[in-house]
C-alpha atoms as an extended CHARMM CRD file, in Angstrom:
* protein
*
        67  EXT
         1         1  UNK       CA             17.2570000000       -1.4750000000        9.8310000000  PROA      1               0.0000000000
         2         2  UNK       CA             20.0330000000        0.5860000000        7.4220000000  PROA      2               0.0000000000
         3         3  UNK       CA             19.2890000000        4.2720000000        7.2310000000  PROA      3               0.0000000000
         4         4  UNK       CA             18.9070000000        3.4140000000        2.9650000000  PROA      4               0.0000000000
         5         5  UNK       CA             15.5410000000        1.1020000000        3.8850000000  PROA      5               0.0000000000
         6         6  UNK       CA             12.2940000000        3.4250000000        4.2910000000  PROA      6               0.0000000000
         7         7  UNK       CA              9.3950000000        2.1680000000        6.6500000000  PROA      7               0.0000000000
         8         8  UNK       CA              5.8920000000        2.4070000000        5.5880000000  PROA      8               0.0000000000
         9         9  UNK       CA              2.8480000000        1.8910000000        8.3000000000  PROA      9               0.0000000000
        10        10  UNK       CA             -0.3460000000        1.1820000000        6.6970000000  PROA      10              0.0000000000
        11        11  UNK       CA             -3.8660000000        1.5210000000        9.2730000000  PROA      11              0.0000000000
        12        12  UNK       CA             -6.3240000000        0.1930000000        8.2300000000  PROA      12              0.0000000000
        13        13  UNK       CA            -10.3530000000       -0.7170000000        9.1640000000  PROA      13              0.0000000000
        14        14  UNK       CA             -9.0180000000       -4.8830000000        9.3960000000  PROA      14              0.0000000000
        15        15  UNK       CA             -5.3950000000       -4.2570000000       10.2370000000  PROA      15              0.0000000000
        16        16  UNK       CA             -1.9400000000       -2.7710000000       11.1290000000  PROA      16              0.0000000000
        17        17  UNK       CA              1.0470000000       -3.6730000000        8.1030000000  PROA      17              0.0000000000
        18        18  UNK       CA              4.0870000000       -2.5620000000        7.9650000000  PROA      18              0.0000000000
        19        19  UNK       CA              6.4090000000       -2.6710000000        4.7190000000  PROA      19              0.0000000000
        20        20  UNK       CA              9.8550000000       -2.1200000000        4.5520000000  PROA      20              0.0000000000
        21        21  UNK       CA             11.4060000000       -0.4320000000        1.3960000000  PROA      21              0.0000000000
        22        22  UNK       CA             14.9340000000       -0.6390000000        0.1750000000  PROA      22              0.0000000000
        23        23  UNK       CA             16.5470000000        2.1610000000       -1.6200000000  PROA      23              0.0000000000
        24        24  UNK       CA             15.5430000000        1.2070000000       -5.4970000000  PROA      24              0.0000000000
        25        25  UNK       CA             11.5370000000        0.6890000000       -4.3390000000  PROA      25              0.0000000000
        26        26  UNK       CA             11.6890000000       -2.9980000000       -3.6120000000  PROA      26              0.0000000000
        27        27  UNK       CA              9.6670000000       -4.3770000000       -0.8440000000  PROA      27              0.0000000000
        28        28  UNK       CA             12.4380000000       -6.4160000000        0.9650000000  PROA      28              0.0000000000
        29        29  UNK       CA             10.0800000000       -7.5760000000        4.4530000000  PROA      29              0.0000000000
        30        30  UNK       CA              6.3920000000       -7.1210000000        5.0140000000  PROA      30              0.0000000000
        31        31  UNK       CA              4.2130000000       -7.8740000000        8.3960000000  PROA      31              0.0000000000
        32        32  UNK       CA              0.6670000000       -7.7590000000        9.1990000000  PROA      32              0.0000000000
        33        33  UNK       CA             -1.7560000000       -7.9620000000       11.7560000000  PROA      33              0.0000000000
        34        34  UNK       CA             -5.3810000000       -8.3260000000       12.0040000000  PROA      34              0.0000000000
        35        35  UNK       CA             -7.4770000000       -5.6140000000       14.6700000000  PROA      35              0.0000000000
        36        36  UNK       CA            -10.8830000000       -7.0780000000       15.6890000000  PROA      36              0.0000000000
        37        37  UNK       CA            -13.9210000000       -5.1070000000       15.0300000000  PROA      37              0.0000000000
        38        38  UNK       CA            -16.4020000000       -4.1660000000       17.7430000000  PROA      38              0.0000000000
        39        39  UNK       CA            -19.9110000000       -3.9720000000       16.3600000000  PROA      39              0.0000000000
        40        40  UNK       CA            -22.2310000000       -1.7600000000       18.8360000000  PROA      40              0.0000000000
        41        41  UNK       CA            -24.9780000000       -1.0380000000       16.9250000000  PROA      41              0.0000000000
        42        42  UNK       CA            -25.7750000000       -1.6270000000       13.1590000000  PROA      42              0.0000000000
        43        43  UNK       CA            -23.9020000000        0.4560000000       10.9440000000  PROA      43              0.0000000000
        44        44  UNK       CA            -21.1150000000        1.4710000000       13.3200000000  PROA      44              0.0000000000
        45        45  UNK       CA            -17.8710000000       -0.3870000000       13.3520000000  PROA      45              0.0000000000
        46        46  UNK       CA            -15.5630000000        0.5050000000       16.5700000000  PROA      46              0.0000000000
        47        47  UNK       CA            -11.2220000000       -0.7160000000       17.4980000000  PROA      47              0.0000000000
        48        48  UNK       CA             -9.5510000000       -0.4090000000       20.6520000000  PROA      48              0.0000000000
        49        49  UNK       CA             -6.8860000000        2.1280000000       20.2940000000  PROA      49              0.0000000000
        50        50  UNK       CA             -4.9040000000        0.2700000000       22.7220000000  PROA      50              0.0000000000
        51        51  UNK       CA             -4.8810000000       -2.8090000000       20.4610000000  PROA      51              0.0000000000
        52        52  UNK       CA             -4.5210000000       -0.6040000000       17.7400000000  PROA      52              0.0000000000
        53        53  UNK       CA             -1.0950000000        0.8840000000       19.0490000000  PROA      53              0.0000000000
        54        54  UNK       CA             -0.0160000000       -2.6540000000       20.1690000000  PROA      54              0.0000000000
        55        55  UNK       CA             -0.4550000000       -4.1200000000       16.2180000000  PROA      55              0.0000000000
        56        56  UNK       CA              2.1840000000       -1.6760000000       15.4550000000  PROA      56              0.0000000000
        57        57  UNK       CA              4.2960000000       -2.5820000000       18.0700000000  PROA      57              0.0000000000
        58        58  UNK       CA              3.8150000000       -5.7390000000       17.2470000000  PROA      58              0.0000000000
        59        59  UNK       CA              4.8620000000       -5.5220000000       13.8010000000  PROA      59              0.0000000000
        60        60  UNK       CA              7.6670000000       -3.6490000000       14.2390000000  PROA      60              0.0000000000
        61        61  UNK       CA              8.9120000000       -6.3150000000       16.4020000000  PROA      61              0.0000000000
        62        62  UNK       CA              8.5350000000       -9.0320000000       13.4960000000  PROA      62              0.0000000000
        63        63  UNK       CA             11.3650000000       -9.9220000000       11.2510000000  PROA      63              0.0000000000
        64        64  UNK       CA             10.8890000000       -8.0170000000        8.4730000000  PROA      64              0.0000000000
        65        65  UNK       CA             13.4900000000       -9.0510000000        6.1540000000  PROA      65              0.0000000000
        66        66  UNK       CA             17.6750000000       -9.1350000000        6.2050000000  PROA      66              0.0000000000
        67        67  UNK       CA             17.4100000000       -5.3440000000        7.8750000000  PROA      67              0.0000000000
């Protein structure tokens, strides 16, 4: 990556992105990936923090443009 890109993470409730920026604004490489939801009871909605810290791993091991 060139020190002129910037690197935004994104968390959210479905999933870990990652967006890289080049100097002017321009989105020049994007990657996603989807957490799974845990469910244990109705109304609560639970992630692994483990798997959550892997997606962004993850993702900043994807190609993710030119850079």
């Amino acid at each position: 990556m060139k020190a002129d890109t910037v690197l935004a993470i994104d968390q959210g409730t479905t999933g870990t992105r990652s967006v890289l920026y080049d100097a002017g604004g321009c989105v020049i490489g994007d990657s996603y990936r989807e957490l799974k939801q845990m469910y244990p009871q109705e109304g609560w909605v639970e992630h692994d923090p483990l798997e959550i810290w892997q997606a962004v791993v993850d993702i900043l091991h994807r190609k993710l443009g030119p850079y």
